[in-house]
MARMARVO-743360 format. One record per residue: x, y, z of N, C-alpha, C in turn; residue in one letter. Coordinates in steps of 0.1 Angstrom, whole numbers, plus 2048, in hexadecimal, padded with zeros to 3 digits. Example, Ala and Ser with C-alpha at 12.3 -4.5 7.8 and 13.67 -1.06 7.14 Angstrom:
<nodes>
8847C784E87B7D384E8847DF84EA 8807EA8478897F584788180084FS 
</nodes>
This chain:
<nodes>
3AB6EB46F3A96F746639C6F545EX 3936FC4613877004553886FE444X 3836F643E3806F443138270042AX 38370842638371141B37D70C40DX 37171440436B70D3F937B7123F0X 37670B3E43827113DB37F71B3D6X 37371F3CE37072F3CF3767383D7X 3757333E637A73E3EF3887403EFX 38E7313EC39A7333F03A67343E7X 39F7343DA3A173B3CC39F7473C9X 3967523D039275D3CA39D7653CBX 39D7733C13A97793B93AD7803C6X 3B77823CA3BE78B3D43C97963C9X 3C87953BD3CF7A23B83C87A43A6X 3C87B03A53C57B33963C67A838BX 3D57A638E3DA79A3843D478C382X 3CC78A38C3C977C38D3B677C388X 3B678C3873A678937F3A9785373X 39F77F36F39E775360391779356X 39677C34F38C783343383790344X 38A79534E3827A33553907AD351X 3987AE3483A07B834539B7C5342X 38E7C733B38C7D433C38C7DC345X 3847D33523867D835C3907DA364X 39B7D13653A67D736E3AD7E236BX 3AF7E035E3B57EF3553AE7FD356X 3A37FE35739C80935B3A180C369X 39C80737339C8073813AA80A381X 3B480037F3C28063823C8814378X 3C08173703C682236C3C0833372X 3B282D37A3A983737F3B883738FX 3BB8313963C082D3A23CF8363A1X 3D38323933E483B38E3E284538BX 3D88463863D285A3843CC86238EX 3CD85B3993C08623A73B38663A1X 3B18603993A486638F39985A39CX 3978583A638E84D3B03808543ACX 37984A3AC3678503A936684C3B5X 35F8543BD3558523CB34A8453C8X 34583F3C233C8343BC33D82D3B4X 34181D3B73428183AA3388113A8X 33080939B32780039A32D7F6391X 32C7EA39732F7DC3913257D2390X 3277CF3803197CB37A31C7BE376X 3187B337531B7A536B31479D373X 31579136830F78337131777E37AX 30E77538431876F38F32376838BX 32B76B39933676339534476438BX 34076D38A34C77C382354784386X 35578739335F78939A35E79839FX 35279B39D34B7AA3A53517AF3B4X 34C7A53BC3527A53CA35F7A33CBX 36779D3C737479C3C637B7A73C4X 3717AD3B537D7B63B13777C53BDX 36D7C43C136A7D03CF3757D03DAX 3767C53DB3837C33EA3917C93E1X 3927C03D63A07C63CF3A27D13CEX 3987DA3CB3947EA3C83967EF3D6X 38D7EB3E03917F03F23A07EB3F7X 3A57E43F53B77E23F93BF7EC3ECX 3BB7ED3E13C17F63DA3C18053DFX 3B88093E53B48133E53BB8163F5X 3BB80E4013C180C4103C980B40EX 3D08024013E47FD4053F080740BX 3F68064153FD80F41A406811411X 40980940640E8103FB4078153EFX 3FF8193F43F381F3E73F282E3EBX 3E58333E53E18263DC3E48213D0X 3E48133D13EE80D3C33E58073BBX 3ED8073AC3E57FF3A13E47F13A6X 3ED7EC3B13EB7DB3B43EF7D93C1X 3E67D93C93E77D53DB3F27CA3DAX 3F87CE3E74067C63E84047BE3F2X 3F27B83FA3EE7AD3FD3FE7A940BX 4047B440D4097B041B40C7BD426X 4087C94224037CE42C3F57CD436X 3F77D54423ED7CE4493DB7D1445X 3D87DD43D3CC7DE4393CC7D442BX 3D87D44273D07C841B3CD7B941EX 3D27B842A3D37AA4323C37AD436X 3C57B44403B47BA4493AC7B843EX 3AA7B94313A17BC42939F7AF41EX 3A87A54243AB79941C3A078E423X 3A479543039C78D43E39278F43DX 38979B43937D7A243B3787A5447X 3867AB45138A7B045E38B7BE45FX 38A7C645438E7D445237F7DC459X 3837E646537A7ED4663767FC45CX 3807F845237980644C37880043EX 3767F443B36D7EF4323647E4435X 3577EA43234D7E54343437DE428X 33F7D14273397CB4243297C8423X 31B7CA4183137C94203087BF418X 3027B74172FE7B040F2EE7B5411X 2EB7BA4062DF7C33FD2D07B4401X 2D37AD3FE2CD79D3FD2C779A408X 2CC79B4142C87984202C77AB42AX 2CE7B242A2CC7BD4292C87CD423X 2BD7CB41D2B57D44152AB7DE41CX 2AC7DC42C2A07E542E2A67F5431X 2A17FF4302A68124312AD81243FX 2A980E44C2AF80A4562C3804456X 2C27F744D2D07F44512D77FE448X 2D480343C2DA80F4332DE819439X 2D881D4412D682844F2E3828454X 2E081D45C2EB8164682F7815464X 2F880D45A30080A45530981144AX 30581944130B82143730883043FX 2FC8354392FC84343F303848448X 2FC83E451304847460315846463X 31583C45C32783845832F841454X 32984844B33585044533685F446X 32C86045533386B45D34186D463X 34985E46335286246835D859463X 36A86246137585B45C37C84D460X 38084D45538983B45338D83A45FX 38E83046939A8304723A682E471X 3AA82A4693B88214643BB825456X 3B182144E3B28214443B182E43BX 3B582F42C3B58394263A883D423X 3A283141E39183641B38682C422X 37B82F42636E82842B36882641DX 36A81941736580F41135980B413X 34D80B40934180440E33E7FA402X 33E7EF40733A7E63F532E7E13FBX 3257DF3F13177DE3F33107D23E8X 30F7C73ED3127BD3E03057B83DEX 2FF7B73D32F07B13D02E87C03D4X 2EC7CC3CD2EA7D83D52D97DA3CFX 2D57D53C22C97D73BD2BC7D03C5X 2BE7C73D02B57C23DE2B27CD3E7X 2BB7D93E42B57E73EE2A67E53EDX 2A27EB3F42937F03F52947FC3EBX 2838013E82898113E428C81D3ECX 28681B3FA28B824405297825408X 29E8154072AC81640E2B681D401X 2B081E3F22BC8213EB2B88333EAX 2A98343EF2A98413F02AE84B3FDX 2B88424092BB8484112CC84740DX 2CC8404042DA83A4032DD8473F7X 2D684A3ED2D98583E62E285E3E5X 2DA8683F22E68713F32F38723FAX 2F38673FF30086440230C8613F8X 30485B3EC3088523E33138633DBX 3038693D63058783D13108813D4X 3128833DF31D88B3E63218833F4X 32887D3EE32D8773FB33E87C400X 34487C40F35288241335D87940BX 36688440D3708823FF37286F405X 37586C415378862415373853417X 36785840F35E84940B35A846400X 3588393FC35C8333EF3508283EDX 34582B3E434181E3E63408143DBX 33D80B3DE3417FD3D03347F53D0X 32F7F83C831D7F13C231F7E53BBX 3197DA3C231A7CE3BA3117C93B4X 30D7C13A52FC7BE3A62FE7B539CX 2F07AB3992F57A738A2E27A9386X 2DC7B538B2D57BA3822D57C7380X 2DB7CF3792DD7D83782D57E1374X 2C87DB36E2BC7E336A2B57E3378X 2B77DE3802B07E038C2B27EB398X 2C17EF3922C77FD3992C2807396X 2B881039E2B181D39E2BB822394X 2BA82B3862BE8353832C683F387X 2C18463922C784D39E2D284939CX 2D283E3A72DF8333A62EB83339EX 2E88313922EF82C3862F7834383X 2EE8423822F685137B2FE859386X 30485239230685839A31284D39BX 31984239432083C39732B83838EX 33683638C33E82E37A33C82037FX 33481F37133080E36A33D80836AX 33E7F936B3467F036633B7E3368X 33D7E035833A7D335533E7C8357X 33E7BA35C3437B436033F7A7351X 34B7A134934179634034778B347X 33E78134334077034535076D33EX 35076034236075C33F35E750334X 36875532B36A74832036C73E327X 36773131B36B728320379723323X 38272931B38C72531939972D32AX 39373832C39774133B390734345X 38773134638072835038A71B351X 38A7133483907083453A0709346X 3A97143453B771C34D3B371835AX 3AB72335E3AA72536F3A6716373X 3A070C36C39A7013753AA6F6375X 3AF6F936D3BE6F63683C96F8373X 3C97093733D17063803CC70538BX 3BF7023963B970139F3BC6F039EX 3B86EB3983BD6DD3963CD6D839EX 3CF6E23923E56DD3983E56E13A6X 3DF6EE3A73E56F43BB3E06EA3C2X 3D46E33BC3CE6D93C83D46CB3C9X 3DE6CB3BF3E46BB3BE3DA6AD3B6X 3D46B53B13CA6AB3A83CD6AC399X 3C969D38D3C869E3813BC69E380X 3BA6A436F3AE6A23693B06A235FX 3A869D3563A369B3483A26AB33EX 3A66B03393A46B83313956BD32FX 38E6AC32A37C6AD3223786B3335X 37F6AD33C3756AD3493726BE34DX 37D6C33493816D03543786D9346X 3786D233936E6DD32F3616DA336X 35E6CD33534E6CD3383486D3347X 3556D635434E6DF35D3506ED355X 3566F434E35470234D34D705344X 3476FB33E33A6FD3343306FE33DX 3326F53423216FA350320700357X 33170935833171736132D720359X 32671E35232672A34632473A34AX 33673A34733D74334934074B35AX 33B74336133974636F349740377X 35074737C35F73F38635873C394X 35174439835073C3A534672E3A1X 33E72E39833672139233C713390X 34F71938A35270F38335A70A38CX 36371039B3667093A035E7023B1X 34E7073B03497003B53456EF3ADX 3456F13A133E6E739F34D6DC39DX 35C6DC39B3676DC39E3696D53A6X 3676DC3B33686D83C435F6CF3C4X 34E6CC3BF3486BF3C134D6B63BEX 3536B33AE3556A43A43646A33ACX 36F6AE3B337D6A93B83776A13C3X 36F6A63CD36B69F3DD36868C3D7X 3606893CD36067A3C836D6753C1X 37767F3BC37A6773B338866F3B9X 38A6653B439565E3B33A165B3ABX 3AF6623AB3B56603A33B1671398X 3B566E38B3B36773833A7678383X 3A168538139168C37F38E68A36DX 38567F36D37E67D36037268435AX 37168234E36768934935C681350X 35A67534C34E66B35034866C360X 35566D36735267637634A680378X 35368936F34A69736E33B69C36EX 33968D36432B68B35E32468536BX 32767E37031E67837D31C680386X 32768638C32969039332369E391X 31B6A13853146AF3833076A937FX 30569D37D2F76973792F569936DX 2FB69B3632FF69A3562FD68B34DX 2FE68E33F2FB67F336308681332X 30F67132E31A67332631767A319X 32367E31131C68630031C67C2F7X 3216712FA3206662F431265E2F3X 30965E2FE2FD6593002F36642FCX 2F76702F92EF67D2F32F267D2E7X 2F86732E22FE6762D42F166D2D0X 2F66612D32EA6542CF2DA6592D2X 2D96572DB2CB6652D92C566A2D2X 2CF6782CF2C76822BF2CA6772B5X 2D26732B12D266E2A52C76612A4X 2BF6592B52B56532B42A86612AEX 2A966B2B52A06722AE29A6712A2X 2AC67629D2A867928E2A9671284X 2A46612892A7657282297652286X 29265528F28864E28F287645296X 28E64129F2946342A628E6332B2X 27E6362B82776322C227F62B2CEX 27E6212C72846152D52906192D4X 29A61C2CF2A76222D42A562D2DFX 29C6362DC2986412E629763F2F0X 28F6352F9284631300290627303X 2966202FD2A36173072AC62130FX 2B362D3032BC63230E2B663E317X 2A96413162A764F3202A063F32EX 2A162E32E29E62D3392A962733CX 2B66263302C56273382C9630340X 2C664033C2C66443452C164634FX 2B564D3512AD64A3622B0640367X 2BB6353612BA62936E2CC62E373X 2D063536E2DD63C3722D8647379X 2CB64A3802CA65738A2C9666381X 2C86643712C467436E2B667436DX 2B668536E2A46863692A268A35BX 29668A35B29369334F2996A334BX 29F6A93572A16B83532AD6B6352X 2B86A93572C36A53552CA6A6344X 2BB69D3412BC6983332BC6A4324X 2B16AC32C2AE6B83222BB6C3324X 2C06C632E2CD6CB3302DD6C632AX 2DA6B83292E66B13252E46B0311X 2D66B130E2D26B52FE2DA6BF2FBX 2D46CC3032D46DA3002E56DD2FFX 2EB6D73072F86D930B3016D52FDX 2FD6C92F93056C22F13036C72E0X 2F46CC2DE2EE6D22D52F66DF2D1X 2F76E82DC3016F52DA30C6EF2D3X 3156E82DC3236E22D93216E22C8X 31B6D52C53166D02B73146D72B0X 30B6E32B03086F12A73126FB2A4X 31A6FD2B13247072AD32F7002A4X 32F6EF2A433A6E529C3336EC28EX 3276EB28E3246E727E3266F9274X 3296FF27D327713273331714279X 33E70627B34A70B27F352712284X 34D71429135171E29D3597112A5X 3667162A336D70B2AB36E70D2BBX 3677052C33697062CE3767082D8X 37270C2E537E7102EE37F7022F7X 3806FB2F437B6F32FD38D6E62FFX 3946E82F53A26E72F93A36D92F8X 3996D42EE39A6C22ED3A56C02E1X 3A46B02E53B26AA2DA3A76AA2C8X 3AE6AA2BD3AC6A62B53A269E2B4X 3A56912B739568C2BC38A68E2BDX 38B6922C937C6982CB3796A22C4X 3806AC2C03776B92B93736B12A7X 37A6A62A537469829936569529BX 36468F2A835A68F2A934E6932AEX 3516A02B13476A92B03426AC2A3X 34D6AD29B3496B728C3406A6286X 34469C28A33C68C28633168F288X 33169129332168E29831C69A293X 3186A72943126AF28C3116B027DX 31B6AC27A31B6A626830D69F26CX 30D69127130568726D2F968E271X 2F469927C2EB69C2802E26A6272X 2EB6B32742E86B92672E26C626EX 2E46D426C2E46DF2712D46DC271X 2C86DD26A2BC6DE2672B46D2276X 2BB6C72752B96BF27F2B96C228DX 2C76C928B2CA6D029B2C86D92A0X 2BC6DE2992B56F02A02AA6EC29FX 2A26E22962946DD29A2956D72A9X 29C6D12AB29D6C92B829F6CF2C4X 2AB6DA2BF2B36E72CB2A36EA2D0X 29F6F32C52906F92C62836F22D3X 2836E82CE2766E02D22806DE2E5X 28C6DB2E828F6D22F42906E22FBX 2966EE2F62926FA2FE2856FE303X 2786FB2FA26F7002FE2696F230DX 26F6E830B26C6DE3132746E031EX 2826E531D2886E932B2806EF335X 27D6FE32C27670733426870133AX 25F6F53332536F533C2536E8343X 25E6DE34225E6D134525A6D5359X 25D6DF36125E6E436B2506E236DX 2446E63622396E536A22E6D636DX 2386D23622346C135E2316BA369X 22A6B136B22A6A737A22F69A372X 23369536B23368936624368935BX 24968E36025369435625C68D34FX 25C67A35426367334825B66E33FX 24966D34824466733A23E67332CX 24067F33523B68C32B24C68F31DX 25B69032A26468B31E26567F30FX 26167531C26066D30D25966E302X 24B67330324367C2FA2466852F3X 25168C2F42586962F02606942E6X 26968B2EB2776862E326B67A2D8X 2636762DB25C66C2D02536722C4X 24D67C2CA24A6892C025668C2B8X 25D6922BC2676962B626E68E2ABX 26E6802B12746782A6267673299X 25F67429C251672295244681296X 24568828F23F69229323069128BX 22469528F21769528921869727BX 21068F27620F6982681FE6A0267X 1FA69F26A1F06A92691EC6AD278X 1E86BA2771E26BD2831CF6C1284X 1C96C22911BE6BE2941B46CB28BX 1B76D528A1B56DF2841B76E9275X 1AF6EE2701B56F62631B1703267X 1BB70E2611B571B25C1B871A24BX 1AD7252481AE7252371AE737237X 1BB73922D1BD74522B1B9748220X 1AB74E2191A875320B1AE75C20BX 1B075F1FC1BB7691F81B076D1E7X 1A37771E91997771D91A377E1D2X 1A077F1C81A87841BE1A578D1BCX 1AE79B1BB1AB7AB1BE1A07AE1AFX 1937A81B218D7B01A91867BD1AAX 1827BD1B817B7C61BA1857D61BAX 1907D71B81967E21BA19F7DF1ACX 1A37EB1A81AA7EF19D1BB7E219DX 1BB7DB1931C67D41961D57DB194X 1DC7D719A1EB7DF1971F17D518DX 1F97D91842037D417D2067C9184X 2107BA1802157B41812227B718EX 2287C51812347C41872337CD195X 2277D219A2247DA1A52267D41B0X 2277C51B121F7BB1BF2327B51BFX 2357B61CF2457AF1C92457A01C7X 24D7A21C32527951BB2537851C7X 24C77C1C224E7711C925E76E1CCX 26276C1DC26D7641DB26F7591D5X 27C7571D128374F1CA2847451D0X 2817361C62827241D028C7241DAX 29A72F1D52A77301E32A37301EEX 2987361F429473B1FC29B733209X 29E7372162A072F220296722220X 29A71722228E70B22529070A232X 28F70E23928F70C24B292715250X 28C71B25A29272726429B722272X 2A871D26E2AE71A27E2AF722283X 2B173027F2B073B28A2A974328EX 29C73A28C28D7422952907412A2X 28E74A2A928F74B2BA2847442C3X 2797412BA26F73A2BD26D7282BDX 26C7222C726E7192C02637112BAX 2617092AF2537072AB2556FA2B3X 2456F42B123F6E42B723F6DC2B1X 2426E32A52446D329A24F6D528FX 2506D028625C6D527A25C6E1273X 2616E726F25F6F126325C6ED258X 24A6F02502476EE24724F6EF23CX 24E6E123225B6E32282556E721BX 2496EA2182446F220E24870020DX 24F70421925771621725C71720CX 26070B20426C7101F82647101EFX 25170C1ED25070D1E224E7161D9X 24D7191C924C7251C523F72E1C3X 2327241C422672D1CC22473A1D0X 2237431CD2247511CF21574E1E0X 20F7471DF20374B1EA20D7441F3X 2167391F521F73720022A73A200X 22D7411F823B7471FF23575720AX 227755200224765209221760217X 21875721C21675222622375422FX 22D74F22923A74F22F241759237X 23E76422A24477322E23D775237X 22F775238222778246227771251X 22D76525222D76125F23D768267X 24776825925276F25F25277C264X 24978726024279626223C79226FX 23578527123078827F239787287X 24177928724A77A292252785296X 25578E28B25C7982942557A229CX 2457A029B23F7A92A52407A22B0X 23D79A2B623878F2C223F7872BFX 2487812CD24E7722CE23F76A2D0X 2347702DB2297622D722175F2CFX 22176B2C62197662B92207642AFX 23175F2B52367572AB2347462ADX 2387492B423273B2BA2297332B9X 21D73D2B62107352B02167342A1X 21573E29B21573E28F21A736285X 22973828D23572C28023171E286X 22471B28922470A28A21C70D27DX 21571327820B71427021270E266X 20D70725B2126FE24F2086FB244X 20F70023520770522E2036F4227X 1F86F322A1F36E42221EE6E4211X 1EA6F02081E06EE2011E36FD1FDX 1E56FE1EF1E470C1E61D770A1E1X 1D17151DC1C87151D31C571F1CBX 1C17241C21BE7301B41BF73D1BDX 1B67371C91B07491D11B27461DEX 1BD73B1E11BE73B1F31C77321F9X 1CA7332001D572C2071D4726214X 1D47182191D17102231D570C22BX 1D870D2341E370D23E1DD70424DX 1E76FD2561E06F725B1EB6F8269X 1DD6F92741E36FB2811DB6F4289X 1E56F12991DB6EB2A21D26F32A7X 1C56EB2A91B76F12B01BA7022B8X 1C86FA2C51CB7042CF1D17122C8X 1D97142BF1E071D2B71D47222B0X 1C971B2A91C17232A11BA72B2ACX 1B27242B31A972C2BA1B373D2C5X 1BF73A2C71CA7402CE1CA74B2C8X 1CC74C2B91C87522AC1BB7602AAX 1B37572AE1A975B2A91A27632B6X 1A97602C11A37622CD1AA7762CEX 1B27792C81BB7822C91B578E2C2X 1AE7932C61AB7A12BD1B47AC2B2X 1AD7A82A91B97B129A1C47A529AX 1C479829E1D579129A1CF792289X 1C878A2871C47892741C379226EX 1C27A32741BF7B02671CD7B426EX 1D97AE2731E27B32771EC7AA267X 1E879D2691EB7912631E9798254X 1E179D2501D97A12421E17AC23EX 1E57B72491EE7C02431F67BC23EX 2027B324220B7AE23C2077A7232X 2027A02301FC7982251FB79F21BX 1F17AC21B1F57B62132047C020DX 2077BB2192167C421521D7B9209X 21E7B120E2247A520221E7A41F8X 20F7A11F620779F1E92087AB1E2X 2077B81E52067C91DE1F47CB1E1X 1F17C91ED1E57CF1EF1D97C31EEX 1DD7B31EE1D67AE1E61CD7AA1F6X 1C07A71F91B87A62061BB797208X 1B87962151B57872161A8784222X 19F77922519577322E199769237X 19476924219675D24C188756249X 18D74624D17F74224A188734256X 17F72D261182723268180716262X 18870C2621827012601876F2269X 17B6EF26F17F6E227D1786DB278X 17F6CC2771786C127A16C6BF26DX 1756C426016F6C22531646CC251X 15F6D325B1566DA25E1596EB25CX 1556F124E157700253152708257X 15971225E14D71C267151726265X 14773226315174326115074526EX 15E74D26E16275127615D75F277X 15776527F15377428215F77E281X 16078627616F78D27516979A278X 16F7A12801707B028416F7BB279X 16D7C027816D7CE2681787D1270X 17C7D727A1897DC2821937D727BX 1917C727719B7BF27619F7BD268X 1957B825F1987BB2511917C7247X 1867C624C17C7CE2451887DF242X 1897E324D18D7F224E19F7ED24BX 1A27F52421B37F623E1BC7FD248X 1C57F524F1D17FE2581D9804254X 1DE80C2571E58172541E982025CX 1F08282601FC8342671FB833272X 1F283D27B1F283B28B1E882E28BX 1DC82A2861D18212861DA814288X 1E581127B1EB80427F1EF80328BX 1F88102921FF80D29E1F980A2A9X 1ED8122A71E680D2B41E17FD2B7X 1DA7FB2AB1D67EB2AA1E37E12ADX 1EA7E52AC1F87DD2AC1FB7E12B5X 1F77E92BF1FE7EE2CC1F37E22D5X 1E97E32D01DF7DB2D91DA7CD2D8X 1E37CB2CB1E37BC2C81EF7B32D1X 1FC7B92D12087B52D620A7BC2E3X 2037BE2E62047C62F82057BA301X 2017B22FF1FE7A430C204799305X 20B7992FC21378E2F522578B2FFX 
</nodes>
């Protein structure tokens, strides 16, 4: 007999057996008890959510010689036919590999000139349906539009923005969401028992965290660590078996980070590589453990179904880490996830990473100097006109910038300085225009107040990045003004002890923004960001 994956030979054969998709079966089966049937359905979510499943379940609901019924009774012969994916009057067509106006033709169009054979309705499920071409979904239209009372079709996709319009409004939505951890780690629970195997509790959380939220994900990755394992399925199995770090050896790690502890670093990242992980192993197995750790510390108790113990020391280890610790770090190993791909050298460019990190620059190669004259030239406003400096409370660290900086968060934000706290407000105003000129920006770090100006210091690459950008500084200056009550400010460069003016635009400072004039410059500043 043929192998069967466990996905396949798990997947839901009745309403009841979907898992965390209740909105959806309650709709459908109440649309099915009312004969209220939509000629088109569209099913939207990420993989592995049970889209295709629930299409078949929908096509045997809809055939059952006892239907059609809110729940296929999976032993007459079209729910059997349709179990097998033997049914001639439900048809299957995968969008992925079949996208050109031709097999749409052939296949759909010309199909549903003619009635079911057998069956109550001609079924077309069309899965990955947003791979059409635009010809094939424009031949598929009108069919879609007015189609014979006895065809039905079932749209599968998990990009939904990529389904023509047309499409969309011509069909009832259902959303498909991802699966708790706690539904995943159930289902891997009893897939376990049917199969005659034990496991570990930690083990069966740590695959459904990496299915993140995905069932066919979680019992593929399931069916790998059972095929090695011996006896009961361990967490530490788990861990070899998905190429994963223990959280134990991730624990010692960050806390070498944020201790400073070099040679601690550099002993266990070549403990590992001699255990067969990589670098993206490593940054994945951070990232992984960091979430866990963060949602411990703002006390979101996990689903994750551990003893006393361990959820101890989780809340341990984030205690000793410290929320501020754990987002500077989150920060910096995300933006390294994403580019470690183009690296060619990627344990010795990691180690560089994690060693920065635990030792970060203290000065960088470059300054900008922000004069701020003193409004003489214009009529001064009252005191109480300009708002009010924030208060020393101020947040001292932004863990929830979306950006992540390259180095720490300047810890002069708290002081009470009116020329830096304004700086402050300016960099936070920028980020919400542009994620990339946040990015430059909040590395920037205020070094130096003075009577009429404020000094701030960034690398070479970020200044010039800066400066290279037309209107970013009279974009920079509006805000600047908005915090001060109108007060101006100057760019002036300074490299290598050496200052140089910087050639400034009249566009940029000289001329004042305002109503449509701001939007535009700000339309054409942030257009390529």
């Amino acid at each position: 007999m043929s192998h069967f994956a466990l996905y396949r030979k798990y997947r839901s054969q009745a309403f009841q057996d979907l898992v965390g998709q209740g909105h959806v079966v309650k709709t459908l089966q109440n649309a099915i008890s009312s004969g209220r049937i939509a000629h088109a359905f569209l099913f939207t979510g990420p993989r592995g959510t049970g889209k295709t499943s629930t299409a078949r379940l929908l096509a045997k609901a809809l055939n059952c010689s006892k239907g059609p019924a809110p729940e296929p009774c999976n032993e007459c012969e079209h729910c059997l036919a349709i179990t097998a994916g033997t049914h001639m009057d439900v048809m299957e067509l995968d969008a992925a590999s079949e996208s050109g106006v031709e097999n749409v033709r052939e296949k759909i169009v010309a199909a549903t000139e003619y009635k079911p054979t057998s069956a109550r309705y001609k079924v077309f499920i069309i899965d990955e349906v947003h791979d059409l071409s635009s010809k094939a979904f424009d031949a598929l239209l009108k069919t879609i539009e007015e189609p014979p009372e006895h065809i039905v079709f079932i749209l599968a996709t998990t990009e939904y923005t990529k389904v023509p319009s047309t499409i969309r409004s011509r069909c009832q939505r259902y959303e498909f969401h991802r699966a708790t951890l706690s539904d995943l780690v159930s289902r891997l629970q009893y897939v376990v028992k049917e199969e005659g195997y034990e496991a570990e509790p930690a083990a069966l959380t740590t695959i459904a965290r990496m299915a993140d939220g995905g069932f066919r994900d979680a019992l593929t990755l399931l069916e790998q660590a059972l095929v090695t394992s011996e006896g009961q399925l361990s967490s530490e199995h788990v861990f070899e078996q998905l190429g994963l770090i223990h959280e134990d050896t991730v624990d010692e790690l960050l806390r070498g980070v944020k201790e400073n502890r070099a040679k601690d670093i550099l002993s266990i990242l070549d403990q590992v590589y001699r255990s067969g992980r990589d670098p993206r192993s490593v940054l994945e197995s951070c990232l992984l453990r960091l979430s866990e750790l963060t949602r411990a510390a703002i006390g979101i108790e996990g689903e994750s179904q551990n003893d006393a113990a361990e959820s101890a020391k989780v809340h341990a280890v984030a205690a000793s880490l410290g929320m501020d610790e754990m987002q500077r770090v989150r920060g910096r190993l995300s933006e390294a996830h994403r580019v470690i791909r183009d690296i060619s050298m990627q344990r010795i460019w990691l180690e560089a990473e994690l060693l920065s990190l635990a030792s970060p620059p203290a000065t960088a190669p470059a300054r900008a100097v922000i004069q701020a004259p003193a409004p003489t030239a214009s009529p001064a406003p009252s005191p109480v006109a300009a708002p009010p400096a924030p208060t020393p409370t101020a947040p001292t660290s932004a863990p929830s910038n979306p950006v992540p900086s390259a180095q720490p968060e300047p810890a002069d934000q708290t002081s009470a300085d009116p020329a830096v706290q304004t700086w402050h407000q300016v960099v936070l105003a920028i980020s919400q225009l542009s994620k990339t000129a946040a990015g430059r920006i909040q590395r920037t770090k205020v070094s130096e107040t003075r009577e009429d100006a404020v000094v701030i210091t960034a690398s070479a690459l970020d200044v010039e990045w800066m400066n290279s950008k037309p209107g970013f500084w009279g974009t920079v200056q509006k805000e600047w003004e908005k915090v001060r009550g109108g007060l101006p400010m100057t760019v002036v460069l300074e490299e290598n002890e050496k200052k140089k003016s910087v050639p400034v635009n009249a566009e940029q400072v000289g001329r004042p923004l305002e109503g449509e004039r701001l939007k535009e410059v700000a339309s054409q500043i942030f257009k390529d960001f």
